[in-house]
C-alpha positions in Angstrom: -13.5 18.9 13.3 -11.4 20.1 10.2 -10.0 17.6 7.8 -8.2 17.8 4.2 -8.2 14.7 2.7 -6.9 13.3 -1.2 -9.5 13.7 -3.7 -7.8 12.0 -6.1 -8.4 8.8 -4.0 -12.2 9.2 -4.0 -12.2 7.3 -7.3 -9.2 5.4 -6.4 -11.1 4.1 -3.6 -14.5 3.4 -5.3 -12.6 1.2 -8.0 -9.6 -0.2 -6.1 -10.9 0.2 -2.8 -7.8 1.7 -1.3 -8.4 4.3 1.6 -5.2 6.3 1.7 -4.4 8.2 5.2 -2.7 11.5 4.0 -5.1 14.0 5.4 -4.0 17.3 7.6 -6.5 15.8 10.6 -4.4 16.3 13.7 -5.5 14.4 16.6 -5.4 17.0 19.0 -8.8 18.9 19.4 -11.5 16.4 20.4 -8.7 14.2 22.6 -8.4 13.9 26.4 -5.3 15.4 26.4 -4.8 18.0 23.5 -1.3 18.7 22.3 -0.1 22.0 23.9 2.9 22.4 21.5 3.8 21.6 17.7 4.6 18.2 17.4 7.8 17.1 16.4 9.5 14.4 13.8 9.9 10.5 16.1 7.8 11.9 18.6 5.3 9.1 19.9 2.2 10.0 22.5 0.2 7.7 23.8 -3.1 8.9 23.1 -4.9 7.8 26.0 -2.8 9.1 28.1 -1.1 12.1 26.4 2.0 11.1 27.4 5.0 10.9 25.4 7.2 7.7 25.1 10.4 6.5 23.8 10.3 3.9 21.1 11.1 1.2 23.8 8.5 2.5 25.9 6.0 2.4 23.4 6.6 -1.4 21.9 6.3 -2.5 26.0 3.1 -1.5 25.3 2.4 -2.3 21.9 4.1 -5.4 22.4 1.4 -6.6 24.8 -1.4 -6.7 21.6 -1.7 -10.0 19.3 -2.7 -7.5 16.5 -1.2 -4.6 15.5 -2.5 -2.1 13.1 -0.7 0.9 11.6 -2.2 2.8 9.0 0.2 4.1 6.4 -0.1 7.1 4.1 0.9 4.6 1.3 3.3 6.9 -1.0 5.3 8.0 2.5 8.6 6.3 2.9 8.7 7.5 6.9 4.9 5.6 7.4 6.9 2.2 5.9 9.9 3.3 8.2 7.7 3.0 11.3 6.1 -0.3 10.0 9.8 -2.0 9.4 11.1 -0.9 12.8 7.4 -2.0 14.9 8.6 -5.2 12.6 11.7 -5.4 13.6 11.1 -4.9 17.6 8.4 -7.6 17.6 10.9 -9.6 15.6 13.5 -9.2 18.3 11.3 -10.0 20.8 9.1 -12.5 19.9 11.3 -14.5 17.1 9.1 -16.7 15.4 5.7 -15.5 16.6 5.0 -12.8 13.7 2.7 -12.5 10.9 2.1 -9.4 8.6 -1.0 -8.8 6.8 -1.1 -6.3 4.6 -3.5 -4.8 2.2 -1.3 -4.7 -1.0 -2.3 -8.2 -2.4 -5.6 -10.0 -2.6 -6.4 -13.8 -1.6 -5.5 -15.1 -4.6 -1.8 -14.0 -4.0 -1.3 -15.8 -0.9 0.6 -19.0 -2.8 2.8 -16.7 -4.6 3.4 -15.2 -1.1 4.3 -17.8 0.6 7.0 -18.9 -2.1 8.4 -15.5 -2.1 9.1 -16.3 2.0 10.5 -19.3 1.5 12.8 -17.8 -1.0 11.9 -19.7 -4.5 11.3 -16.2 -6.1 13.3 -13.6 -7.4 12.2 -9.7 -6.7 10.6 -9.6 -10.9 8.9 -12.6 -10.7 7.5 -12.1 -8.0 6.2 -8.4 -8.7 5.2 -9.7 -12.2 2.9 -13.4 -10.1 1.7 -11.1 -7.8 0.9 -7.9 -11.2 2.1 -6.0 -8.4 2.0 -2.6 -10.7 -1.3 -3.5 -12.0 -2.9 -4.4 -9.0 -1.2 -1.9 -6.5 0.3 0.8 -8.5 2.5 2.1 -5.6 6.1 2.1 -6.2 7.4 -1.4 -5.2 10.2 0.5 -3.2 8.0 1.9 -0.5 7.7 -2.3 0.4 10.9 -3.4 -0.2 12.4 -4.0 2.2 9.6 -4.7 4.4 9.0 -7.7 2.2 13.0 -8.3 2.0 13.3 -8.8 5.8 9.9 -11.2 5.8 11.5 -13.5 3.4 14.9 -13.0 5.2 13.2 -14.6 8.5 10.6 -16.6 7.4 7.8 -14.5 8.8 4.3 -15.6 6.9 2.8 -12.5 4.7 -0.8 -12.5 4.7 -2.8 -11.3 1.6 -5.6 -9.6 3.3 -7.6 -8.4 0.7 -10.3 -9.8 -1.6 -10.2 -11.2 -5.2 -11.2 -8.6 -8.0 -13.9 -10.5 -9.1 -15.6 -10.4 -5.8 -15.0 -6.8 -5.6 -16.4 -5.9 -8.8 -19.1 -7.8 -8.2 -19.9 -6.2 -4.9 -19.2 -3.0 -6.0 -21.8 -3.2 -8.7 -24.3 -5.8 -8.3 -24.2 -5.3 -4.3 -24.2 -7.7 -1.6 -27.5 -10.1 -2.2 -26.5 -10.6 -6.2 -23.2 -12.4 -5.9 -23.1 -15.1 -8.2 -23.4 -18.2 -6.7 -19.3 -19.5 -7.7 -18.2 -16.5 -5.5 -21.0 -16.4 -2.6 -18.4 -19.2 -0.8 -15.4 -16.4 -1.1 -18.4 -13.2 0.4 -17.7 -12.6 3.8 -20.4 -12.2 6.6 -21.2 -8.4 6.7 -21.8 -6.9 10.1 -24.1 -3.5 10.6 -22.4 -1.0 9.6 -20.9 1.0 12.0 -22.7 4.4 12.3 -19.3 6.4 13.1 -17.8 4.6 10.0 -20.5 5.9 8.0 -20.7 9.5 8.9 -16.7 9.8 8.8 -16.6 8.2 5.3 -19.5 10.3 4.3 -17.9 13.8 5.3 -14.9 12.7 3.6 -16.2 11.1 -0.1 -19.9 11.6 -0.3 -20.2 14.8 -0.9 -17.8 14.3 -3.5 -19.3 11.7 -5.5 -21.6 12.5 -8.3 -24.5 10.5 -7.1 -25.3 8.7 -3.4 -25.4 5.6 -5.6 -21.3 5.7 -6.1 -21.2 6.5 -2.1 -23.6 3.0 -1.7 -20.9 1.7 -4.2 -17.8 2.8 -2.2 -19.1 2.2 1.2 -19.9 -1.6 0.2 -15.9 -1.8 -1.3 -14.9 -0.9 2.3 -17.0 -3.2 4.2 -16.0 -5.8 1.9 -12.5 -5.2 2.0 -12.3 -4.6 5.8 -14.6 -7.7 6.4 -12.3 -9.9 4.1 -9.4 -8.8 6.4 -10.6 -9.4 9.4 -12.1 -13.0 8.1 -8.2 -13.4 6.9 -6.8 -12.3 10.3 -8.8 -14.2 12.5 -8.8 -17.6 10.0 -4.9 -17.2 10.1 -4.5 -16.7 13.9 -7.0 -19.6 15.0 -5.1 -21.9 12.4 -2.0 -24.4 13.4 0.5 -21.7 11.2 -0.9 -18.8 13.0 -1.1 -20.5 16.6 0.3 -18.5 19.5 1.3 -15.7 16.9 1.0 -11.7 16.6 0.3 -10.3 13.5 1.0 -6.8 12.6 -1.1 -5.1 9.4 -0.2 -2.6 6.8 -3.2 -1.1 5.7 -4.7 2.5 4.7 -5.2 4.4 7.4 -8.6 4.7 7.2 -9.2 1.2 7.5 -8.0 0.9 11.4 -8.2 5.1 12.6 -11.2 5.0 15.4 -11.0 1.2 15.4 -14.3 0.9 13.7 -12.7 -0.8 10.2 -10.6 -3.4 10.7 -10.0 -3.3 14.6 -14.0 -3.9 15.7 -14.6 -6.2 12.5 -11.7 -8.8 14.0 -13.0 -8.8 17.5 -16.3 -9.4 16.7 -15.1 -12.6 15.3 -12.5 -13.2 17.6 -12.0 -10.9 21.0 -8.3 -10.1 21.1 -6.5 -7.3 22.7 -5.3 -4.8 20.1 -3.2 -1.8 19.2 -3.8 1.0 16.7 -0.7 3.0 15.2 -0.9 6.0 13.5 2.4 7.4 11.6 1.2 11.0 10.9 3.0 13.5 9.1 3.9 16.8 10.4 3.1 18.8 7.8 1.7 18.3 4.2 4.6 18.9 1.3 3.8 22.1 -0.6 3.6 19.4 -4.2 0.4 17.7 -2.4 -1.6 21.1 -0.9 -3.1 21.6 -4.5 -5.0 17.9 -4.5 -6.3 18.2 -1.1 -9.7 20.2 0.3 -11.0 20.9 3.6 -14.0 18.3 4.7 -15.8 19.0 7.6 -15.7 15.4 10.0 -18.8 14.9 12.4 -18.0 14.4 15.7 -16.7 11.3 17.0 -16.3 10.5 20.5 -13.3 7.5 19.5 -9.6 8.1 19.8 -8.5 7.9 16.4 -5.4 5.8 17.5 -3.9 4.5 20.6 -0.5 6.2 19.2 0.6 8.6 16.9 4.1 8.9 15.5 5.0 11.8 14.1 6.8 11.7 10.9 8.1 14.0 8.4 7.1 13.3 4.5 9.3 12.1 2.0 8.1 10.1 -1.7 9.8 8.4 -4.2 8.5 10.8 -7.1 11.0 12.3 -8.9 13.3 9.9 -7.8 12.7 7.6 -10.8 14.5 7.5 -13.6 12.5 7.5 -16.9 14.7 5.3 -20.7 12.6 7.3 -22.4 10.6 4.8 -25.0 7.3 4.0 -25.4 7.1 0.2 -25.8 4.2 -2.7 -26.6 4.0 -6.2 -25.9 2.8 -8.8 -28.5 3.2 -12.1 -29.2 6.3 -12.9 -27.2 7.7 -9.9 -28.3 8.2 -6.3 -26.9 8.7 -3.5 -30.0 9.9 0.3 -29.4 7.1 2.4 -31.1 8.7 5.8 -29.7 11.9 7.0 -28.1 11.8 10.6 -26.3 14.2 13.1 -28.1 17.2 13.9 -25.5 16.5 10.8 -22.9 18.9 8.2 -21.8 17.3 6.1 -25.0 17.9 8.3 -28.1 21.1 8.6 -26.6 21.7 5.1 -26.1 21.0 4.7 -30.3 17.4 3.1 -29.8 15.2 3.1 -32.8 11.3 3.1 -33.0 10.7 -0.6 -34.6 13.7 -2.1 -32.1 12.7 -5.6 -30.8 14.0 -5.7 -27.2 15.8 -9.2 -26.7 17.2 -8.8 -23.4 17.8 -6.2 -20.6 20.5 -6.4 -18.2 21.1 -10.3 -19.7 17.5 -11.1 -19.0 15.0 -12.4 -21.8 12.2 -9.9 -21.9 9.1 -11.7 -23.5 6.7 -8.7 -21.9 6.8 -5.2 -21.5 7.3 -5.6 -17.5 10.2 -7.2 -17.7 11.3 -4.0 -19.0 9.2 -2.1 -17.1 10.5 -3.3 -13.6 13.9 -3.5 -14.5 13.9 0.0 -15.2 12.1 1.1 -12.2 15.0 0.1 -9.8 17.4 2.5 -11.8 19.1 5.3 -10.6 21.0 8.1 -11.9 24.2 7.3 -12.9 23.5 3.0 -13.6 23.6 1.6 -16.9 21.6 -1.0 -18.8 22.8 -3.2 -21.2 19.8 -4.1 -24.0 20.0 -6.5 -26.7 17.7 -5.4 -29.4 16.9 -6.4 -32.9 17.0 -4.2 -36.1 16.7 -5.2 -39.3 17.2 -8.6 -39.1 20.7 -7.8 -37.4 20.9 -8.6 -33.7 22.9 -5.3 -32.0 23.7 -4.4 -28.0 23.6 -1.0 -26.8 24.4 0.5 -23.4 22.0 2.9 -21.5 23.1 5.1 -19.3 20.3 6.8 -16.5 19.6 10.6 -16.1 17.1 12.3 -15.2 15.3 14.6 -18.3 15.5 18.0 -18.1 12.1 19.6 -16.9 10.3 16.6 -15.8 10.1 14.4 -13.0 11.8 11.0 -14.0 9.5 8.1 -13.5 9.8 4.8 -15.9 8.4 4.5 -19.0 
């Protein structure tokens, strides 16, 4: 079996323990029923079967699980599409009796969670409680409005994944040398699973500079994985999880064969479960040159119980960028460069500007600049207070993309 997978999540993965799902493996070959024509965009087979099935159709059957994973290709807005509409059905159907866990935050998130359900937070502070862009990294939009419609209907958000500490410990100390203040946070890891293995070794070992980094990244995974499930099943046996389905948002390595997250849940608590796959048709021309062909080992698993075939489409270049370079001290956030031609030279910003506010808002950190800016288009304007000289002055920015680069903020 042929697969091209992301190298530039191989260190992404060691460190951060992310396992992103773009990859140009077409379930198709090694399966029961092997796809006779092309696929095409919304089109949904049952795997097992090889049948295809309206969206209806499918959540009668998808319905019937208490857990549902999909694994996302996390910088596709069409994988996030399919996650808010499975949302949405189960929603509709079972109102109430939803969770989501998703991989996105760690443990120590889950209070700041739960307040942004309950509606005590605003969008910035909660990305800046949760250090959403220095945790995740992923645009904020790809989640928006997932997270928008759980804090619309009180549906509980479950951080699945571990805390950083325990990860960097496992990652480079291993299992047995936890210190003891974290042991009580390490869950109970099961043999690995020899499928797991082989697939993650065809698709990072060879990679690696050394089999100690693969030791490294395998024990991120199992830790990760065995945190989730631990998570999962803690949330669904408890009084707020009781009689519930939860739905996950995860990598899409974590849940394709079943043998991450799927197997690691039932071996703590048998439930019936469904795997969802959104999988892009084709790979954007802009990604071919960071992807390489990796030979998979056989594996005699469906990868999903359905795929959903989706066309790709990211938020790069769909960023507008102020143009300064800014640092945070003190309470205070100083320009120390402005880009010649951007929306900021224009605007009359000065290397040496204090910022004061942005849009009316105190900014007291660079992300309070940061994410304001980030949910800029072309065409909006800011209004920044800024001091200079002693002399308090406002100025108005207006948003366009620079010429010759794609606009992201900064």
């Amino acid at each position: 079996m042929r697969q091209v997978c992301l190298v530039a999540a191989i260190g992404a993965f060691l460190f951060a323990g992310c396992a992103s799902s773009r990859t140009a493996h077409r379930p198709g070959g090694d399966l029961p029923y092997p796809f006779k024509e092309r696929p095409k965009a919304e089109e949904i087979v049952h795997l097992p079967t090889g049948l295809a099935l309206s969206f209806q159709g499918a959540m009668d059957m998808i319905s019937g699980a208490r857990l549902v994973c999909i694994g996302e290709t996390h910088d596709n807005l069409h994988a996030h599409r399919v996650e808010l509409l499975i949302l949405r059905e189960l929603y509709r159907r079972y109102p109430g009796k939803g969770a989501v866990g998703m991989e996105m935050f760690r443990e120590p998130d889950q209070e700041t969670l739960d307040r942004w359900t309950k509606g005590e937070l605003t969008e910035i502070e909660f990305l800046k409680a949760t250090k959403w862009y220095e945790n995740w990294g992923s645009d904020f939009g790809y989640y928006r409005d997932i997270l928008d419609f759980a804090r619309e209907n009180r549906i509980d958000v479950l951080a699945l994944n571990p805390s950083k500490e325990l990860q960097r410990e496992v990652r480079d100390s291993g299992l047995d040398n936890v210190p003891e203040g974290l042991k009580v946070k390490l869950p109970v890891i099961g043999d690995p699973d020899p499928y797991q293995r082989a697939a993650m070794k065809a698709v990072y070992g060879g990679h690696l500079p050394s089999e100690g980094m693969f030791d490294a990244f395998i024990r991120v995974q199992l830790l990760w994985e065995e945190t989730m499930a631990v998570r999962i099943v803690d949330y669904l046996r408890s009084p707020r999880g009781e009689g519930k389905k939860m739905v996950t948002f995860t990598g899409g390595w974590h849940v394709r064969y079943g043998f991450g997250i799927p197997k690691k849940v039932v071996r703590r608590m048998p439930v019936p479960y469904a795997i969802v796959l959104p999988e892009e048709i084709s790979i954007p021309e802009e990604k071919k040159d960071q992807m390489m062909d990796i030979d998979l080992p056989k594996i005699p698993l469906l990868p999903a119980d359905f795929v959903w075939w989706v066309p790709y489409e990211g938020l790069e270049g769909k960023r507008m960028v102020m143009g300064v370079r800014i640092a945070g001290k003190d309470n205070e956030v100083l320009v120390e460069g402005v880009t010649p031609g951007s929306p900021a030279e224009k605007a009359g910003i000065l290397p040496g500007d204090r910022i004061l506010t942005f849009d009316g808002q105190p900014v007291s950190e660079v992300a309070d600049v940061f994410l304001r800016v980030r949910e800029k288009k072309e065409g909006d304007e800011a209004v920044m207070a800024v001091r200079r000289d002693g002399v308090e002055r406002s100025l108005r920015v207006n948003f366009f993309p620079l010429p010759g680069r794609k606009p992201h903020p900064d």
